[in-house]
C-alpha positions as CSV (number, residue, x, y, z in Angstrom):
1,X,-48.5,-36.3,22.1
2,X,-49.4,-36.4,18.4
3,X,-50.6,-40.1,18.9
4,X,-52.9,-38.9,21.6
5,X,-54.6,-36.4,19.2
6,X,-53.0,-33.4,21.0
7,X,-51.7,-30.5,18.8
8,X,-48.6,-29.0,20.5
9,X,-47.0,-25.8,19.3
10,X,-43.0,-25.8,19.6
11,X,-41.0,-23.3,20.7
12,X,-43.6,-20.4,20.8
13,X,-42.6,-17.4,22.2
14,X,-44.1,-15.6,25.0
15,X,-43.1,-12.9,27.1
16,X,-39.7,-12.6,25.4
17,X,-38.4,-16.0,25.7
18,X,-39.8,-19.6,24.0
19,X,-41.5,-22.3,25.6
20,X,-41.0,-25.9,24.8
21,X,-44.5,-26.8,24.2
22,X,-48.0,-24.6,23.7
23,X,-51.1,-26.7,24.1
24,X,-54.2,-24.6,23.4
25,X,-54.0,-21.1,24.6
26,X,-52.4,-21.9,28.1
27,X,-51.0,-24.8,29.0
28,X,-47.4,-24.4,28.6
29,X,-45.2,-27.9,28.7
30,X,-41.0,-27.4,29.2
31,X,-39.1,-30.5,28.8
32,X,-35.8,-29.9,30.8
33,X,-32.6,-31.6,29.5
34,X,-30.5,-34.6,30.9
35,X,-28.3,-31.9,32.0
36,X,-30.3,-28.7,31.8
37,X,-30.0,-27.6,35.4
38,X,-26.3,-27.7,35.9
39,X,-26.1,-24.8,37.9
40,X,-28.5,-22.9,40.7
41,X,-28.5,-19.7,38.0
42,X,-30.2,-22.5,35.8
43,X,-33.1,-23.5,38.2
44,X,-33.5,-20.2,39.3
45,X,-34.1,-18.9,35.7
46,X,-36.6,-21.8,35.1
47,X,-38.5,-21.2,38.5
48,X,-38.9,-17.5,37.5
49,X,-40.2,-18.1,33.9
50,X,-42.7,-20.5,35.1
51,X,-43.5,-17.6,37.3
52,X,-44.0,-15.3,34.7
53,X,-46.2,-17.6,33.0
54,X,-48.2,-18.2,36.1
55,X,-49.2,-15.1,36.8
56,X,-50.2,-14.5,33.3
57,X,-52.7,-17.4,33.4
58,X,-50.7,-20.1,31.6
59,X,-50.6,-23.3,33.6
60,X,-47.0,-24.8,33.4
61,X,-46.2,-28.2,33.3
62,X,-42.5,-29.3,33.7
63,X,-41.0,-32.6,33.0
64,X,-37.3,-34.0,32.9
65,X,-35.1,-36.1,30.5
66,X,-36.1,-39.4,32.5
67,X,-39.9,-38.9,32.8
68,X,-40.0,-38.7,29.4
69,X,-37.9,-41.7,28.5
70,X,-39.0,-43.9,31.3
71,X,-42.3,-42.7,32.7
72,X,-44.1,-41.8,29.2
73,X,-47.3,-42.8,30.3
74,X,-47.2,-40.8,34.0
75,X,-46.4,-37.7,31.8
76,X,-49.3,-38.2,28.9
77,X,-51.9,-38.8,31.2
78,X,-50.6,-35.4,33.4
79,X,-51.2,-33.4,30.4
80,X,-54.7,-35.1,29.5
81,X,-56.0,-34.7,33.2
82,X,-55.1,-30.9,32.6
83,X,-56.5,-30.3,29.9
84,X,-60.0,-32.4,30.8
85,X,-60.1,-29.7,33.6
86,X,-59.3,-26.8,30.7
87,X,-55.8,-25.7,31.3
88,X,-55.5,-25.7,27.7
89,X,-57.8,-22.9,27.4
90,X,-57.8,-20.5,30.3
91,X,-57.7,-16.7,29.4
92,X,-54.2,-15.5,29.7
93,X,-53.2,-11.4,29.9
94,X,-50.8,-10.4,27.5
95,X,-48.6,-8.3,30.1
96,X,-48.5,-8.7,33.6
């Protein structure tokens, strides 16, 4: 990201638990593990944080191990496109 010019805050805390990534004021980027969803508990945890962050005005962007690795380019130019259309600075509420 840095080489694109975009500032990402790690591991920011919000609503009690951290994010991966902060861009801005709202977009919210979580990079999920090789292994992170070994269980249903696990993917139902995620899919209630994002959520959380939803309804609070963050936009949430989630990408795995292998996009990362192997599909770099798909997942820079999601996060550009979303912040040309201002996810990155949307008005979020403190508590839902």
């Amino acid at each position: 990201m840095r080489t694109a010019g975009v500032v990402v805050r790690q591991q920011v805390w919000i609503d009690g638990h951290p994010v991966d990534g902060l861009i801005g004021t709202s977009l919210v980027v979580q990079i999920d593990g090789f292994a992170h969803h070994g269980t249903a508990a696990d993917r139902r945890r995620d899919i209630a944080a994002d959520a959380r962050l939803t309804v609070r005005g963050y936009v949430v962007l989630r990408f795995d191990y292998q996009q990362i690795l192997f599909d770099w380019n798909r997942v820079l130019d999601t996060v550009l496109t979303a912040m040309a259309q201002g996810a990155h600075r949307r008005r979020v509420q403190s508590r839902v």
